[in-house]
C-alpha positions in Angstrom: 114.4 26.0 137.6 113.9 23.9 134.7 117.0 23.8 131.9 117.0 25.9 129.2 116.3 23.2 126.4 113.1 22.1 128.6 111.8 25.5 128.5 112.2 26.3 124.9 109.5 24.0 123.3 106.2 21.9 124.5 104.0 19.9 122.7 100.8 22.1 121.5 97.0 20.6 121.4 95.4 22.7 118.7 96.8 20.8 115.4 95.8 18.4 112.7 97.7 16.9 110.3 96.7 16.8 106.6 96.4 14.6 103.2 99.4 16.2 101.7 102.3 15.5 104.7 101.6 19.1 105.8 100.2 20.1 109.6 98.1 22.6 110.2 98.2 24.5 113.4 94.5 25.3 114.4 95.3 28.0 117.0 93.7 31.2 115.1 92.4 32.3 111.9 95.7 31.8 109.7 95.7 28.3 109.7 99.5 27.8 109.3 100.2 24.5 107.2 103.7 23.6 108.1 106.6 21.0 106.3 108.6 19.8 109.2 110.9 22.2 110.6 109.1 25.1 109.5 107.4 27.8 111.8 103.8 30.1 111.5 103.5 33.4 110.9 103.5 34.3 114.7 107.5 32.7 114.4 106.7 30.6 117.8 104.7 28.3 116.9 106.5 25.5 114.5 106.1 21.5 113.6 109.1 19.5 115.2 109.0 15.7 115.0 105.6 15.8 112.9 104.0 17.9 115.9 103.2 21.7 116.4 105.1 23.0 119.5 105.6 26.2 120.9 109.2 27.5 121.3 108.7 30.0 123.7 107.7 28.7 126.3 109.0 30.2 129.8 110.8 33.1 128.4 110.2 36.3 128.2 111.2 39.7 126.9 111.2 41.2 130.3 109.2 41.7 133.5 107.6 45.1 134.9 105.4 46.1 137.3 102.7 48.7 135.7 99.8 50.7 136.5 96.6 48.6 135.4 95.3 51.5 134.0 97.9 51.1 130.9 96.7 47.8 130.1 94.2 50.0 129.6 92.3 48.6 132.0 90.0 51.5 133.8 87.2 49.2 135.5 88.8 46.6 136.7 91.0 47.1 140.1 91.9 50.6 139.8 95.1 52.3 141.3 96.7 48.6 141.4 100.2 47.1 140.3 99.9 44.4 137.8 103.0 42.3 136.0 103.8 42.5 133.0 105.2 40.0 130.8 105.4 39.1 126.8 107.1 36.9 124.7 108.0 37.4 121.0 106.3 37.0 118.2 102.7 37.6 116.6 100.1 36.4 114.7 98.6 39.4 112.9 101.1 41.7 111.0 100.4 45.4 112.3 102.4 47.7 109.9 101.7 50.3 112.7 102.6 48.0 116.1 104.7 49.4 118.6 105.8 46.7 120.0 107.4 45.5 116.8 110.7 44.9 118.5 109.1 42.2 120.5 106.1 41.0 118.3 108.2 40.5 115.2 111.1 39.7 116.3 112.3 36.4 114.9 115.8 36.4 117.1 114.6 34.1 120.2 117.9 36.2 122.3 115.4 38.9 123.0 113.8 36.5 125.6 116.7 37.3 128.1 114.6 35.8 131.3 113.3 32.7 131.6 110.7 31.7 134.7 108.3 28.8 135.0 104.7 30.0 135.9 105.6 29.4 139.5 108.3 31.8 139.8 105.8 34.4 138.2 102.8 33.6 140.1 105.3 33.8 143.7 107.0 37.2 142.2 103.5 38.6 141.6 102.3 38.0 145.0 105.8 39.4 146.6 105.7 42.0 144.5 102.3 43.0 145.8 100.8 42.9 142.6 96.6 41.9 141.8 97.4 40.7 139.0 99.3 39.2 135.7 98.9 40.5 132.5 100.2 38.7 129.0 101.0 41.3 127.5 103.4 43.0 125.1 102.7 40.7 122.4 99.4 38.7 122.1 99.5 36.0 124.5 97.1 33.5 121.9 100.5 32.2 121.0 102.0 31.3 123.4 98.7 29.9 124.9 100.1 27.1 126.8 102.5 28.9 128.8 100.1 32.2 129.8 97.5 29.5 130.9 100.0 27.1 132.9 100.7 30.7 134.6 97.3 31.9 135.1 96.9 28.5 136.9 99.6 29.2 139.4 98.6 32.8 139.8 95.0 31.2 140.8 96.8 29.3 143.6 98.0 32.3 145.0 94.9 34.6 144.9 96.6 36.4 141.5 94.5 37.7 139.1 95.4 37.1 135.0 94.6 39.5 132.2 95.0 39.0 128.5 95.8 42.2 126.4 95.0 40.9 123.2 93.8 41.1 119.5 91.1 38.4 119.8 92.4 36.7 116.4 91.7 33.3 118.4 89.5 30.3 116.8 86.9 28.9 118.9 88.3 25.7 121.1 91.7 27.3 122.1 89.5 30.7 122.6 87.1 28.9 125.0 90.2 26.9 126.6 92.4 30.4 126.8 89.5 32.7 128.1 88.7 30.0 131.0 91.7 31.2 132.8 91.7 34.7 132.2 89.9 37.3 134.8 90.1 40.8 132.5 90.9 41.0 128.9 91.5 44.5 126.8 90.8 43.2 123.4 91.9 45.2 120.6 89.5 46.2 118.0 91.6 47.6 115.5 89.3 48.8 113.4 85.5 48.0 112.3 86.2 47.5 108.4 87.6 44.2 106.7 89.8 46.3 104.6 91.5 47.8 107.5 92.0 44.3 109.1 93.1 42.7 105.3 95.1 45.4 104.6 97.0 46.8 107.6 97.3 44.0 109.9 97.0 40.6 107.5 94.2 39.2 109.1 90.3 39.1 109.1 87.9 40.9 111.2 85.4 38.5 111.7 87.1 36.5 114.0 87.7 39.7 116.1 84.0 40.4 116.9 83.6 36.4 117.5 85.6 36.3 120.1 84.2 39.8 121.8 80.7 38.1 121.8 81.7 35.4 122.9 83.7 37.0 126.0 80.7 39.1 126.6 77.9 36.3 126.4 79.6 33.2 127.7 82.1 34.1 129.7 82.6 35.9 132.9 85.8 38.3 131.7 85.8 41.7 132.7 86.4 43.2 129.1 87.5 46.4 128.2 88.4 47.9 124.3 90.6 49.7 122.9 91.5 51.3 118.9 94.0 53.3 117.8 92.4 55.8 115.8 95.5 55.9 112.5 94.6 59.5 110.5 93.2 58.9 107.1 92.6 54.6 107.9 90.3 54.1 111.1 89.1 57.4 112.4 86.1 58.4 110.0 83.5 59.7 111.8 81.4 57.0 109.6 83.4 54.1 111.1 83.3 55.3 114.6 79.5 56.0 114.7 79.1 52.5 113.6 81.7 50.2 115.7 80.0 51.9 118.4 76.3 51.3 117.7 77.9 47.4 117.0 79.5 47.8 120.6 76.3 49.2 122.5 74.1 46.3 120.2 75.9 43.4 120.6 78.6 43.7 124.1 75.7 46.4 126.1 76.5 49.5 126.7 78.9 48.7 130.3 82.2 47.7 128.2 84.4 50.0 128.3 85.7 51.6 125.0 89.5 53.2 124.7 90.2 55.9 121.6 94.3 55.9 121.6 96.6 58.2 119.7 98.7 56.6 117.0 102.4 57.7 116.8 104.5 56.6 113.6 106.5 53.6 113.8 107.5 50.7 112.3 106.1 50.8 108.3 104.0 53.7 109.3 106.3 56.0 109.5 104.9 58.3 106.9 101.1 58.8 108.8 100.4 61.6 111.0 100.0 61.4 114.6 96.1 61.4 115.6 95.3 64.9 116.6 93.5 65.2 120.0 90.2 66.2 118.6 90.4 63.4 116.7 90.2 61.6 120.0 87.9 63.7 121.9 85.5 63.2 118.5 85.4 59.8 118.7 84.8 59.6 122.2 81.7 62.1 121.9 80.3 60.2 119.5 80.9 57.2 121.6 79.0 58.2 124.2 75.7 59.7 122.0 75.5 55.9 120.8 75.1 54.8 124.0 78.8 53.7 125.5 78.7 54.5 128.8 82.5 54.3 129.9 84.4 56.2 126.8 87.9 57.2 126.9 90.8 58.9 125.4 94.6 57.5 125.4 98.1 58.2 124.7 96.9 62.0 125.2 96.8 64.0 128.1 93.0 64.4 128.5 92.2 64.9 132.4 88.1 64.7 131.0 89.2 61.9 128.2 90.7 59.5 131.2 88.2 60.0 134.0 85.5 57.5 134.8 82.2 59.6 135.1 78.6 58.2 136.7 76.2 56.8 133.7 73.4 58.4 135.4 74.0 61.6 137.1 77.4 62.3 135.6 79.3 63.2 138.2 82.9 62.4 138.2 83.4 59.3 139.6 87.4 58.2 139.4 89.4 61.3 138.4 93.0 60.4 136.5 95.9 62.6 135.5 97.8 60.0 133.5 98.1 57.1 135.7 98.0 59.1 138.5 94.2 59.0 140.3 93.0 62.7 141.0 89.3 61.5 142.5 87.1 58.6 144.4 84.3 58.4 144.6 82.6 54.8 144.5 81.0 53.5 147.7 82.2 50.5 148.9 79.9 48.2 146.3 81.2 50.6 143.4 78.2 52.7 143.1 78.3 56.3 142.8 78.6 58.3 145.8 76.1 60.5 144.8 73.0 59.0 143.1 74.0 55.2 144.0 74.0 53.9 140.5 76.7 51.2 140.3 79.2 51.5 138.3 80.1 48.4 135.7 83.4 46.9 136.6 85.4 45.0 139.1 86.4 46.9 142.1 88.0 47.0 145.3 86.3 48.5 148.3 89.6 51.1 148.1 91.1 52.1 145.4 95.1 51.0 145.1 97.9 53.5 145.8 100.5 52.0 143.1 100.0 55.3 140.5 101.9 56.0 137.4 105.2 53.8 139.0 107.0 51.5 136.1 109.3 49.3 137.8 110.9 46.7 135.8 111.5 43.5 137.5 114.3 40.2 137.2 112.3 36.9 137.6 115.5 35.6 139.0 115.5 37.1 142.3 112.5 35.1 142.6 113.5 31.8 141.6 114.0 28.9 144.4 
């Protein structure tokens, strides 16, 4: 394994220097411009020796094996275990995250294991796991690392999946996505005052990047929004994210309604109440989205997968745990033959609601 001072910061691509002796790191929307020694907003990525590198890289906050289905990821390799790794920091600035302990922390000691991409890749495959997912925080910033591992999972038949905001600018975005195999992007919110307000950032750059997943690339994509009482869950806003959704991405990605809980400087709003869930999801599905879903809720009907033509339940979920199958081996529906939008295997995996946290060490050479 590589030392611990090679593994803490690599050169980055996606920077320019400018007139006034300042750099500016080009990697999303913010723009950072950074006096030596100084870091961005998302606390990893900083300008050492009149370059931008990222400090991060090959450490981690901590390894588990998860249900895909928490990713949420419902259409792409159901029932299987998939890896689970973050970093720290982040480049929005959620008052509601709740990963906050991870995505804003500025203390690099929370990255207790370090692996190269190897170690990840090989742990994946002993593990039994489809896939990788960067995860925890959002793996646009520490792009170099989650790609240099997607490459060695390739190697080893792995799958890689991005959980992600989307708050990516175009070249890393095109560079990023090329390795990726399944993304759940979040879309916060369809409002620019929601996006300027709550999480410091811009929504434009959001619905950029979904296009361009869903038009020129070939990444299974899934979305989720975590409907916050009294900021993103008008009835309004939901009917028209959705019609955006069904207009511009079709009506085959998968949409994910989550329950907020308070946290971090959110402490004072509500929890979403169920119906607030069930709402969005019916209207949802009267624009057009053909794979809706609750989350965060128990919702037996809210988590199932049903057929878009004959509606007949098609993947049944209690949690994580799958109740029902019934997908041929193509992944159309058993009864009427209408495929069903996703990536699947002919079976289903067995892994269910199982969280089992992992030490990359036990991996390493």
């Amino acid at each position: 394994m590589e030392n611990q001072a090679e593994m803490k910061a690599v050169p980055t691509t996606y920077w320019h220097a400018l007139d006034d002796g300042r750099i500016q790191c080009d990697v999303c929307p913010r723009f950072c411009k950074l006096h030596e020694g100084q870091e961005g907003l998302c606390f990893v990525r900083a300008r050492r020796n009149d370059q931008i590198v990222l400090t991060t890289y090959g450490r981690s906050s901590g390894y588990c094996v998860d249900p895909i289905e928490k990713k949420p990821l419902n259409h792409f390799l159901p029932g299987t275990p998939i890896l689970s790794f973050g970093t720290a920091g982040c480049n929005l600035a959620c008052k509601f995250c709740q990963n906050w302990d991870m995505s804003k922390a500025r203390e690099m000691d929370v990255l207790a294991d370090q692996a190269p991409p190897e170690v990840i890749a090989t742990a994946a495959k002993e593990l039994g796991c489809r896939s990788v997912a960067y995860t925890y925080n959002d793996p646009v910033i520490f792009l170099e690392y989650a790609i240099d591992v997607a490459k060695a999972c390739r190697e080893n038949g792995i799958k890689s999946v991005a959980v992600t905001a989307g708050y990516i600018c175009d070249e890393p975005r095109r560079e990023f996505f090329s390795y990726m195999d399944a993304a759940n992007v979040d879309l916060k919110a369809f409002t620019e005052r929601f996006y300027h307000k709550i999480c410091g950032g811009h929504l434009k750059p959001v619905l950029e990047t979904l296009e361009y997943l869903k038009h020129e690339t070939h990444v299974w994509i899934e979305l989720t929004t975590l409907l916050i009482p009294g900021e993103n869950d008008s009835e309004q806003e939901i009917d028209e994210m959705t019609k955006w959704v069904v207009d511009k991405l079709g009506p085959d990605v998968p949409m994910h309604f989550t329950a907020f809980h308070p946290d971090w400087k959110m402490m004072g709003h509500p929890p979403t109440p169920p119906e607030t869930l069930t709402n969005a999801r019916r209207i949802a599905i009267n624009n057009g989205v053909r794979y809706a879903y609750t989350g965060n809720v128990h919702d037996v009907r809210g988590g199932s997968t049903y057929c878009a033509h004959c509606g007949k339940q098609l993947i049944g979920r209690d949690w994580y745990e799958m109740t029902a199958w019934h997908l041929d081996e193509k992944g159309c529906c058993q009864y009427c033959s209408t495929p069903c939008a996703g990536v699947f295997d002919p079976k289903p995996g067995d892994w269910g609601a199982r969280r089992q946290p992992v030490r990359l060490k036990n991996y390493a050479a």
